[in-house]
C-alpha positions as CSV (number, residue, x, y, z in Angstrom):
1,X,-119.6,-68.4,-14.2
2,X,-117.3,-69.2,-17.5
3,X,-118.2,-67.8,-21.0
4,X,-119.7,-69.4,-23.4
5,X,-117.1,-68.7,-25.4
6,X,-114.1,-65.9,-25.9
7,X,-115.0,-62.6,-26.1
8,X,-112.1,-61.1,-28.5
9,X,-110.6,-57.5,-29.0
10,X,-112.2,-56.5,-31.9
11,X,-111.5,-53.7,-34.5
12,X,-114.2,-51.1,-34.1
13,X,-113.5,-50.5,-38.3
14,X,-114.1,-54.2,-38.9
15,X,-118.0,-53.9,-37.8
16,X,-118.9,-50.2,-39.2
17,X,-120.3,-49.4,-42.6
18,X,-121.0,-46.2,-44.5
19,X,-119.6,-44.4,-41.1
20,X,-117.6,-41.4,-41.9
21,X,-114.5,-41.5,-39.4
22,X,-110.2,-41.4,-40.2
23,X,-108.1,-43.9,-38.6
24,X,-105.2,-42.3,-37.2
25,X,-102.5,-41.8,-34.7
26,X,-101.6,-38.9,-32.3
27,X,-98.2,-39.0,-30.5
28,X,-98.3,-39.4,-26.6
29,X,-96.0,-37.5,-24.3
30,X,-94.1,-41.2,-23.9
31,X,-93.3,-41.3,-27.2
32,X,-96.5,-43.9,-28.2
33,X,-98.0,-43.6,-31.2
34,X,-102.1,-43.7,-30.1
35,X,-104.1,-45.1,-32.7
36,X,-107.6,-43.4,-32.9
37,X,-110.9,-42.6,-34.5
38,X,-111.4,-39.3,-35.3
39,X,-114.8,-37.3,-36.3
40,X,-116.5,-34.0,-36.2
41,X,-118.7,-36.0,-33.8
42,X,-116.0,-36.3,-30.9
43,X,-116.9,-33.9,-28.3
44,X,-113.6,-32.6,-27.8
45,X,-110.0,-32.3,-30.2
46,X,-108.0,-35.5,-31.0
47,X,-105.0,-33.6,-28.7
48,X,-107.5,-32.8,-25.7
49,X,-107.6,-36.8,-25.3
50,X,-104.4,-37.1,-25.9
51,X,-103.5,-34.7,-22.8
52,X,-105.9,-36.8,-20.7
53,X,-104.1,-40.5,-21.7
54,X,-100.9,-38.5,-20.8
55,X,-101.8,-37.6,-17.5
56,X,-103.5,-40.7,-16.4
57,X,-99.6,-42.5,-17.4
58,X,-98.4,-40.9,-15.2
59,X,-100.4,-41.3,-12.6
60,X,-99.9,-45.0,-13.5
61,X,-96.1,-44.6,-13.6
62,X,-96.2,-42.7,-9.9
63,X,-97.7,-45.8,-8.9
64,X,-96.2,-48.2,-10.7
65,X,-99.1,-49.5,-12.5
66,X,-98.8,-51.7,-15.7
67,X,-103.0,-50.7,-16.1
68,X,-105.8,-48.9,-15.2
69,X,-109.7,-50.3,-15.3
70,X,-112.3,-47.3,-15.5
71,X,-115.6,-48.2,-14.4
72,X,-117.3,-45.4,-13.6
73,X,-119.5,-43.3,-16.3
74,X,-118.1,-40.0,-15.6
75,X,-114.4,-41.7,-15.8
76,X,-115.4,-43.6,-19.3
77,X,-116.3,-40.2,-20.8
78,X,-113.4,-38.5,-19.3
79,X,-111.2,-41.5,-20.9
80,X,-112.4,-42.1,-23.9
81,X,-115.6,-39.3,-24.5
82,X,-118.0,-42.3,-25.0
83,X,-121.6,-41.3,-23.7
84,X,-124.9,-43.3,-22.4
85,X,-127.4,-43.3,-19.7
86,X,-126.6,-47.2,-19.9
87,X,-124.0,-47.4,-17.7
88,X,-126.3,-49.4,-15.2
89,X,-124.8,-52.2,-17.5
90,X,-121.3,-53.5,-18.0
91,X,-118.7,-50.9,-19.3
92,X,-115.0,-50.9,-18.6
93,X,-111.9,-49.1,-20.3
94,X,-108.6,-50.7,-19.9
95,X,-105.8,-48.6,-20.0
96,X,-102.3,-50.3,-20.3
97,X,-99.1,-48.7,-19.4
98,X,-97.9,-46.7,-22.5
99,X,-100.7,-49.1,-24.7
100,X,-104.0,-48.2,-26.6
101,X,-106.8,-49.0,-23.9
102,X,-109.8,-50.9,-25.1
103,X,-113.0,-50.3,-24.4
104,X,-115.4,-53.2,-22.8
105,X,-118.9,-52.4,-24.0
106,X,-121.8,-53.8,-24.4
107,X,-123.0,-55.9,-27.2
108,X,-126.6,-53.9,-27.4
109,X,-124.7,-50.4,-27.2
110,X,-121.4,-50.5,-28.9
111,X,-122.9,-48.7,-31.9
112,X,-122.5,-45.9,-30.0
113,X,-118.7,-46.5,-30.4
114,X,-117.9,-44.7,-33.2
115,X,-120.9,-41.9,-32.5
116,X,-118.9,-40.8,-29.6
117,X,-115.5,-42.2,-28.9
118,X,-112.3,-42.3,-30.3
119,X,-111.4,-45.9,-29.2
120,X,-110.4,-47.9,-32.3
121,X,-110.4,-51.5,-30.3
122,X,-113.1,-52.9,-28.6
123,X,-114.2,-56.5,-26.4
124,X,-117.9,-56.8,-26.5
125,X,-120.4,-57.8,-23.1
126,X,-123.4,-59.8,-24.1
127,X,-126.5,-59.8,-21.8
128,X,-125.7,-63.2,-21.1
129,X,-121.9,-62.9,-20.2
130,X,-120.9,-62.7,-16.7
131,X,-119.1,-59.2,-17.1
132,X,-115.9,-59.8,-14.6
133,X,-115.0,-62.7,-16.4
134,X,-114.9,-60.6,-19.6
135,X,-112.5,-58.5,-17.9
136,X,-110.2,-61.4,-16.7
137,X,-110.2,-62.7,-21.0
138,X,-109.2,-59.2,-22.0
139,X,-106.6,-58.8,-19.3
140,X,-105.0,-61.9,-20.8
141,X,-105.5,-61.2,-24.2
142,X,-103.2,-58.0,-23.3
143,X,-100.8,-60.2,-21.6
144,X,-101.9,-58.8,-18.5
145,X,-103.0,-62.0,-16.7
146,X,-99.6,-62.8,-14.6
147,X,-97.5,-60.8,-12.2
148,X,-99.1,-57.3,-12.8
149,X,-100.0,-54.7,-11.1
150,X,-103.5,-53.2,-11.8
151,X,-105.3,-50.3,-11.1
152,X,-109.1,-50.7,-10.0
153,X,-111.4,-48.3,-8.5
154,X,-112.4,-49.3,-5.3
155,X,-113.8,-46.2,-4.0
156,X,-116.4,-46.1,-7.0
157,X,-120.0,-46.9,-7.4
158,X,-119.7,-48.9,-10.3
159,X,-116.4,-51.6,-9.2
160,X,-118.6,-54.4,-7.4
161,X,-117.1,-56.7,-5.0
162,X,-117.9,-59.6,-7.6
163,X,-116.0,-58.3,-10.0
164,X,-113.0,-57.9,-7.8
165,X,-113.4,-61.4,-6.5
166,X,-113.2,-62.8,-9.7
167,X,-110.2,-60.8,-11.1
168,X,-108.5,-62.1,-7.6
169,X,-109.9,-66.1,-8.3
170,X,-109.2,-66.1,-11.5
171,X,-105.8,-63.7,-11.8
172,X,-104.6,-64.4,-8.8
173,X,-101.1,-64.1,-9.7
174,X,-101.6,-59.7,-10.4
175,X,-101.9,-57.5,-7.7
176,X,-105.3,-55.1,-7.7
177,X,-104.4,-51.5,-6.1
178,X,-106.6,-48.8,-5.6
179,X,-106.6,-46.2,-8.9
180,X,-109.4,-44.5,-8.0
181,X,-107.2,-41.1,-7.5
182,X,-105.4,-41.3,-10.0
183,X,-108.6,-40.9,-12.8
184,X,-110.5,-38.2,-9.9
185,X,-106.8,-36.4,-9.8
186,X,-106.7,-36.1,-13.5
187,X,-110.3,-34.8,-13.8
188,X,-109.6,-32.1,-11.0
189,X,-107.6,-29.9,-13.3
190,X,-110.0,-28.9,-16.3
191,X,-108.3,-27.5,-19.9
192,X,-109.3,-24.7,-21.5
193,X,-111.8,-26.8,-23.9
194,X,-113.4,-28.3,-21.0
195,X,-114.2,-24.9,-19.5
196,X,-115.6,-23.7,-22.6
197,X,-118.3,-26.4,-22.7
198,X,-118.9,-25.5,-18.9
199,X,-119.2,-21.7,-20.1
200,X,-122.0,-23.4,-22.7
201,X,-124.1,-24.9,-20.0
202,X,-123.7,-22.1,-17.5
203,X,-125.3,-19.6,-20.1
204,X,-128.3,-22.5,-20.8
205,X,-128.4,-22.2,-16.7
206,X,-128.8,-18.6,-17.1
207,X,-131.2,-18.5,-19.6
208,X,-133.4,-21.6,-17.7
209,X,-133.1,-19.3,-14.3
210,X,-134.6,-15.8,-15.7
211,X,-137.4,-18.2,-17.4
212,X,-137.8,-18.9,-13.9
213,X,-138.0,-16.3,-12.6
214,X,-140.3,-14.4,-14.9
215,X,-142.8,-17.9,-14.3
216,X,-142.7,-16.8,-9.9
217,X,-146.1,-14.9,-9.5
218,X,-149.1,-15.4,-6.9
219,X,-151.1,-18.2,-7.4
220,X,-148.7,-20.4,-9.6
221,X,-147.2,-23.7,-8.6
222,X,-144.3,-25.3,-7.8
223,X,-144.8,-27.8,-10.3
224,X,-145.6,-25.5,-13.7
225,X,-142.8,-23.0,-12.6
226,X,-140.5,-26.4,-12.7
227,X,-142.2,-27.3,-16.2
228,X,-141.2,-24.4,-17.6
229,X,-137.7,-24.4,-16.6
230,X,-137.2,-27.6,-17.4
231,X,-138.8,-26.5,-21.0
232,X,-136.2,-23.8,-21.5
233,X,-133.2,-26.0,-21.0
234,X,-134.7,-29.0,-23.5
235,X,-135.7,-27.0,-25.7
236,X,-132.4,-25.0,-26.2
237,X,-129.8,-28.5,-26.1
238,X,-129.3,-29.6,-22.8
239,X,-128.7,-33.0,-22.0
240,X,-130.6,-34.7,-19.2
241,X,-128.6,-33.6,-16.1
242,X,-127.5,-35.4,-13.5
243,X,-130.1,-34.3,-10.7
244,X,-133.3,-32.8,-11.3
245,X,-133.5,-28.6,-11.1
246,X,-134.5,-28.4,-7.5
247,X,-137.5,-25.8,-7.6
248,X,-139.8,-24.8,-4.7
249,X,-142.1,-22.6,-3.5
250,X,-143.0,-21.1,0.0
251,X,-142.4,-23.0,2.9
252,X,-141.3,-26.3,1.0
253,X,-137.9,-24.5,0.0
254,X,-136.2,-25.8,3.2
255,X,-136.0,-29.2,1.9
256,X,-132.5,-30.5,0.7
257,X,-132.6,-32.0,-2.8
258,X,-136.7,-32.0,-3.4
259,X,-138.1,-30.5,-6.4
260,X,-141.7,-29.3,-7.6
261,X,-144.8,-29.4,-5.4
262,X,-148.4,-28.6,-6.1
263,X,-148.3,-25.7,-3.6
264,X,-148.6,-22.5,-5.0
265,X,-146.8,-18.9,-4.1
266,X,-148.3,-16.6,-1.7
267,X,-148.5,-12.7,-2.3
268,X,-145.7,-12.5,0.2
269,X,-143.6,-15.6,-0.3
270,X,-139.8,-17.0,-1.4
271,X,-139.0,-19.0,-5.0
272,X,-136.1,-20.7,-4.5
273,X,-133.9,-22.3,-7.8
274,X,-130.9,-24.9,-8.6
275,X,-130.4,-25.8,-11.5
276,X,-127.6,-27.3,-13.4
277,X,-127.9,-27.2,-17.6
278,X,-125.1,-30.6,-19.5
279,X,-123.4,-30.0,-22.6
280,X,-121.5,-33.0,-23.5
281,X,-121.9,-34.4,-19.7
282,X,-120.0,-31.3,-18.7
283,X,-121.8,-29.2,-15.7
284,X,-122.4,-26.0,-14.5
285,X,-125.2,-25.1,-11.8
286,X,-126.2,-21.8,-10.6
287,X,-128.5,-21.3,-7.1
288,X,-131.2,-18.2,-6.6
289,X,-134.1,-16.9,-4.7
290,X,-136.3,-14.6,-5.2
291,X,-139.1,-13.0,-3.7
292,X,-142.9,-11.8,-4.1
293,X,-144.1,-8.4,-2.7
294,X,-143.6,-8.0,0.8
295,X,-140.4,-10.8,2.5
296,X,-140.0,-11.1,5.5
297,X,-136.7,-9.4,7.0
298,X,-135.4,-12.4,8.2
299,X,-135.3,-13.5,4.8
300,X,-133.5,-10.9,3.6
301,X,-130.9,-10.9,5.8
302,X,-130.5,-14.6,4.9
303,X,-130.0,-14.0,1.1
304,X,-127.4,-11.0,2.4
305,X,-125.6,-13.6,4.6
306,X,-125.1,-16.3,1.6
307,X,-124.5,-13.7,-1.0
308,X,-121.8,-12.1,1.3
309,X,-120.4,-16.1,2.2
310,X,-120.0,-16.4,-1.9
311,X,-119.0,-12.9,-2.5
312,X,-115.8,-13.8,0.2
313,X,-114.9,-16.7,-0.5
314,X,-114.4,-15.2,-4.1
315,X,-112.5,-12.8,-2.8
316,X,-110.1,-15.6,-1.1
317,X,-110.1,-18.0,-3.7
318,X,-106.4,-18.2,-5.3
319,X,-104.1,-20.8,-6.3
320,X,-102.3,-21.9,-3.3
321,X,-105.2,-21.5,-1.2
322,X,-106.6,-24.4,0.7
323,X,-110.5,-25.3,0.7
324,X,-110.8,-24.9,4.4
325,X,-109.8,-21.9,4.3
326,X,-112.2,-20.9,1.7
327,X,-114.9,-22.8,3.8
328,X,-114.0,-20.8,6.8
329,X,-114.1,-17.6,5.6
330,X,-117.1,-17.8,4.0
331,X,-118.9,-19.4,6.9
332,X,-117.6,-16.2,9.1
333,X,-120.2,-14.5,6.6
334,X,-123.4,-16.5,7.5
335,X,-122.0,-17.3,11.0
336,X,-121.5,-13.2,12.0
337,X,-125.2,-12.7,10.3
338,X,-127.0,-15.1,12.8
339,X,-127.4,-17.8,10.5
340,X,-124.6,-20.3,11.3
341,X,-127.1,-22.9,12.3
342,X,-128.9,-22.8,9.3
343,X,-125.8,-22.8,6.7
344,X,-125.2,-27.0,7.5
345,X,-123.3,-28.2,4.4
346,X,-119.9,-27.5,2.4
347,X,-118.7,-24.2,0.6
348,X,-118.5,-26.2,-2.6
349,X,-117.4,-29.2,-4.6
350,X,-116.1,-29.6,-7.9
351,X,-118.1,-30.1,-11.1
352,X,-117.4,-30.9,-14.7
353,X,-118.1,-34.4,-16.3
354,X,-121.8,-35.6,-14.5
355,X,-124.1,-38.4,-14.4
356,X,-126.8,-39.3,-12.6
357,X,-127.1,-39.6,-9.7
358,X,-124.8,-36.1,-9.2
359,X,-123.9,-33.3,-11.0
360,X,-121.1,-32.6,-8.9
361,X,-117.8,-34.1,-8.1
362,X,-117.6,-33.5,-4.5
363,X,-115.2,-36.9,-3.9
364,X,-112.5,-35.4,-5.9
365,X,-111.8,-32.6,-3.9
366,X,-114.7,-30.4,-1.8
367,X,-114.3,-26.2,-0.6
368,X,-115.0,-27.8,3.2
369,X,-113.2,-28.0,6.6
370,X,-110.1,-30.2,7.1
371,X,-109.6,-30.4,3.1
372,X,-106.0,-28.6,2.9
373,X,-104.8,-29.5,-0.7
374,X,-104.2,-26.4,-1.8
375,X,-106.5,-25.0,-5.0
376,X,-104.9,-25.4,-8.6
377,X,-105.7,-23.0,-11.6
378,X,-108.2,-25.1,-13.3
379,X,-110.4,-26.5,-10.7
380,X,-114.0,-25.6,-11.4
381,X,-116.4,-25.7,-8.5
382,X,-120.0,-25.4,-7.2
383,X,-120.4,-23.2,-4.2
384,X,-124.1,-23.1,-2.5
385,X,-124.5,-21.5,0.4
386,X,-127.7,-21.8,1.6
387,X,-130.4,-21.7,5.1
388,X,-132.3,-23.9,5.7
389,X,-134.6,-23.5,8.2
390,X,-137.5,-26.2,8.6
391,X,-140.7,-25.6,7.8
392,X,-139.9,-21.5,6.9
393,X,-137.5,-21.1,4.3
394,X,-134.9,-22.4,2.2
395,X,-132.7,-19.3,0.7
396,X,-129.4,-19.7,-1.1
397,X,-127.6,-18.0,-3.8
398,X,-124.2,-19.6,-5.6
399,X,-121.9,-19.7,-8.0
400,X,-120.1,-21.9,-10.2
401,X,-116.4,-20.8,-10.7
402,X,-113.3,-21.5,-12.3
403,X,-109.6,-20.9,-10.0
404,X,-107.6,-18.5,-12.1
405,X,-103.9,-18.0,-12.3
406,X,-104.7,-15.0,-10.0
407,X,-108.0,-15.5,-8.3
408,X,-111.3,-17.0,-9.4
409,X,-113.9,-16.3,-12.6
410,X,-117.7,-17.4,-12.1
411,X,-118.8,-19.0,-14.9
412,X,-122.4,-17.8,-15.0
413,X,-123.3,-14.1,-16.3
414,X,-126.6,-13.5,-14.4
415,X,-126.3,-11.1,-11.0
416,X,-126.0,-12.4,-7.6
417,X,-128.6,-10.1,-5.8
418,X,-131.9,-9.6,-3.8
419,X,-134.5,-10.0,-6.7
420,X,-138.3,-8.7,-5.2
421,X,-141.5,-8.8,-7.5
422,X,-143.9,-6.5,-6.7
């Protein structure tokens, strides 16, 4: 399908009035004067996006890249700190070797330009466009249409296999190479900014969680306990996250990934709680159960075994340490309890910059068996342990944790222990 007619880089200053930004330029670790658009509404500092275009050239240069498309949401943000929920439409970042990237938006959202990003050049995607071919007009506009090689993401959601049969049909003469590691390796190590704003939506976890908790009483539901925490983190500046708090009552806690539920607690019965709190797309989630007057022992013992799995595999996690061996050793925990059956998935993933329909980023790098990259300070990670056993109970308890120079730090403040309401 051909345009209806060009689709031209365009200054974002040329189409904004009475919008308070500075157009400037930061130095790159090349040497390459970055033009941007700075504001007190960017998410992060002018230098913090500097440090991530530095690292993603030289990813390119390991690779020999002469650009990089983004596609995905979370690697937009991560680029260029641009937000939306629209990503179900066209939006692409090109990022040319040692080059100011520009931003492919579209024409109904690229007000939000200026609101969130620092990119100072822009192509705009009409409704009516066929987006690919946009693509191929900017790549030629950046001389970028003959004899290159470019970076694509083919292990993402978002990079469709019509948009890489058109780049092929109609640049046939560049090369398309899989760069989907090198924007998932640069979002594996987080800065010190980026694990503030996790340490902002771990505390709005924390304070959703104890809401929770003091909702879990005999005779309420499911559904109004997950109202109210829901409440709490609205109320106090969370973002929409990128999966629903999962909250359940009773026997329906065994259920991977469900939420809510008319049925309502028992004298005797099990809460269980994930939830996750966004500030600025950045994630942090926090797992609990707690219980109502007189549990079971079997339940006990199963909150024991996933406390003790997370409470180890703190203890192990260091830099230089491999994520199976953080998997292993905390499965010896639940496996030496009697609940190695139960305890089905992964130690952990990574988490930081979220959209729906995750809030993790377990295909950058996973705490699992056979995953031996060794741990880096700076990786921030999940880790749920959990039991699920059908039709009984669901019981887990986790952290969210930062690697150290010398060990780990969990982000959240709340304790990881037996809670029982009498």
């Amino acid at each position: 399908m051909a345009l209806d007619k060009d689709r031209d880089i365009i200054e974002v200053a040329e189409h904004t009035e009475h919008v308070t930004f500075q157009q400037s330029t930061r130095r790159t670790a090349s040497g390459y004067e970055l033009p941007m658009i700075l504001h007190d509404r960017l998410a992060f500092s002018p230098e913090e996006y500097v440090r991530r275009y530095d690292v993603i050239q030289q990813g390119m240069a390991r690779h020999g890249l002469d650009a990089v498309l983004a596609r995905g949401p979370e690697n937009i943000t991560y680029v260029g700190g641009y937000e939306t929920p629209g990503y179900y439409k066209y939006h692409c970042v090109i990022v040319p070797r040692n080059g100011e990237p520009v931003f492919l938006v579209r024409d109904f959202e690229w007000i939000n330009t200026p609101e969130f990003a620092w990119s100072t050049k822009i192509a705009k995607v009409y409704d009516w466009d066929h987006p690919p071919s946009v693509t191929v007009n900017v790549l030629r506009q950046l001389g970028l249409g003959e004899g290159k090689r470019i970076g694509v993401e083919k292990q993402g959601f978002f990079y469709t296999v019509d948009e890489h049969e058109t780049l092929v049909r109609d640049l046939p003469g560049n090369s398309y190479v899989d760069a989907t590691g090198i924007l998932w390796d640069a979002r594996m190590i987080k800065s010190e900014e980026e694990i503030a704003v996790m340490r902002r939506s771990a505390a709005l976890v924390d304070k959703a969680m104890l809401a929770g908790y003091e909702a879990t009483r005999p005779g309420t539901s499911a559904d109004a306990i997950n109202g109210i925490v829901n409440k709490v983190l609205l109320e106090n500046g969370g973002e929409y996250m990128g999966l629903p708090p999962f909250i359940l009552a009773g026997e329906r806690s065994c259920l991977p990934h469900q939420t809510g539920g008319a049925n309502r607690l028992q004298e005797n019965d099990l809460m269980y709680f994930e939830i996750s709190a966004s500030q600025r797309r950045y994630t942090a989630a926090l797992m609990r159960t707690i219980f109502l007057g007189k549990p079971k022992d079997e339940w006990i013992r199963a909150a024991e075994a996933c406390i003790g799995a997370v409470t180890r595999a703190m203890e192990v996690i260091k830099p230089g340490v491999t994520p199976h061996e953080a998997d292993t050793a905390a499965r010896a925990v639940t496996t030496k309890a009697g609940f190695g059956d139960y305890f089905r998935n992964r130690l952990g993933y990574s988490i930081g910059v979220s959209y729906p329909p995750d809030w993790g980023e377990g295909e950058i790098i996973s705490l699992r068996q056979d995953e031996h990259r060794p741990l880096v300070a700076g990786m921030t990670f999940h880790m749920p342990p959990l039991c699920l056993k059908y039709r009984e109970y669901g019981i887990g308890f986790s952290e969210s944790i930062v690697v150290t120079k010398k060990g780990c730090e969990r982000l959240s403040k709340l304790p990881r222990e037996v809670v029982i309401k009498t």
